[in-house]
Steps between C-alpha positions, in 0.01 A plus 500: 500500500505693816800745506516412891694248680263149514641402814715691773893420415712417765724736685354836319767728486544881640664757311494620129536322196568655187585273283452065487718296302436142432670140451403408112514122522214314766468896620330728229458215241432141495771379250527113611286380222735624214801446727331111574431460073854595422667240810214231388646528109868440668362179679304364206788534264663247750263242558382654851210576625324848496410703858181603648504858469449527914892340501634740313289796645712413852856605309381720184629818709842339494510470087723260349707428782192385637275342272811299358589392830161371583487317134822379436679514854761698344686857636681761363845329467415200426583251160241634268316768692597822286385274166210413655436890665515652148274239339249561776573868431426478143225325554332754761594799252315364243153453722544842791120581501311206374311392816692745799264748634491738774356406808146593555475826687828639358327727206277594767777596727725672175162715486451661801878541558522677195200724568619609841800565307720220652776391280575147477767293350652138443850380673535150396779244468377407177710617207438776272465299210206381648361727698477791278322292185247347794421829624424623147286209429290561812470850389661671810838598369416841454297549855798324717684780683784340484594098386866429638590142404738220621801615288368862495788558809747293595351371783179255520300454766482463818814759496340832524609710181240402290235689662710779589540537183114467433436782762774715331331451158160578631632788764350405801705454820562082569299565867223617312455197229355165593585205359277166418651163443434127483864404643685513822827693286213798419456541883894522548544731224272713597602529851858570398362767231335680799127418388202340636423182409205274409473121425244417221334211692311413218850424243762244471644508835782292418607184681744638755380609868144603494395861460366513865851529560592737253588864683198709309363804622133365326337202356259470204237250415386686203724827326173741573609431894831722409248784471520568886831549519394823286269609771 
């Protein structure tokens, strides 16, 4: 594949970036069909029936919170939802990398950034147990800049330490990083962090208000369109 943009991106930013970091979940990899197996297992075990994968797609970025909320109407804090989290947990441990693969035009984008010498990371709200084994298993562990996880601070997104901390890891300036994501909270964190933001158009999105009307400095069809912000 080209190592140019296929289409222009909307809002192309000014200014320098030295380093990207990405959203893990709907963002840099598509993880809904191993998150989707493990919630499907949970509703066959009770009689119910199993999701189209496009369902759970729309709250994957949310994890369990979200994908037991859209099988089993249930929320943290309610009768049986922590029994229920850690069996969907288990489940998910046991099956990280079976079908989740990263989006097509993310290797190509990992390549150029790291031949113009770009360093890249992950800031997710996933948690390290799972994050670091998927990473190995897609054989990016070691190239990842940085990896800074939901429980990796002890703030989560959308509050803004998480990629401060991912800057200070990698050492380059907040102003200078830009960061892609799939969910409105990646826009505020990033804002508060003091980076520029871009909304993966082509992820999860979510199911809250619609990205139009998230506050992102750039919008992406495809990952190769975050290229121009490195013009």
């Amino acid at each position: 594949m080209s190592a140019t943009a296929p289409t222009e991106p909307s809002g192309v930013l000014r200014g320098t970036t030295r380093a990207v970091l990405f959203d893990l979940d709907g963002t840099f990899a598509d993880t809904a069909p191993d998150l989707g197996y493990a919630l499907n297992v949970l509703l066959a075990a009770r009689g119910k029936s199993p999701l189209p994968l496009g369902r759970v797609r729309q709250v994957a970025s949310s994890g369990a919170r979200g994908l037991l909320g859209l099988g089993f109407d249930l929320a943290p804090g309610d009768p049986g939802y922590d029994a229920l989290a850690t069996e969907f947990l288990d489940l998910y441990e046991r099956r990280l990398c079976r079908d989740t693969r990263l989006f097509p035009g993310i290797p190509e984008l990992l390549q150029v950034l790291e031949e113009r010498s770009v360093p890249w990371g992950i800031v997710t709200n996933k948690a390290e147990r799972f994050t670091f084994p998927l990473m190995r298993l897609l054989e990016l562990d070691r190239r990842a800049a940085c990896v800074v996880c939901g429980d990796s601070t002890p703030y989560r997104k959308p509050h803004p330490q998480p990629l401060l901390t991912a800057a200070a890891t990698i050492g380059v300036a907040p102003a200078a990083c830009i960061y892609l994501g799939d969910d409105e909270r990646d826009m505020i964190a990033g804002r508060a962090a003091g980076m520029r933001v871009a909304v993966a158009e082509y992820g999860y999105l979510g199911t809250g208000n619609p990205p139009q009307r998230w506050a992102a400095d750039m919008r992406v069809r495809h990952p190769l369109e975050l290229l121009a912000s490195l013009e």
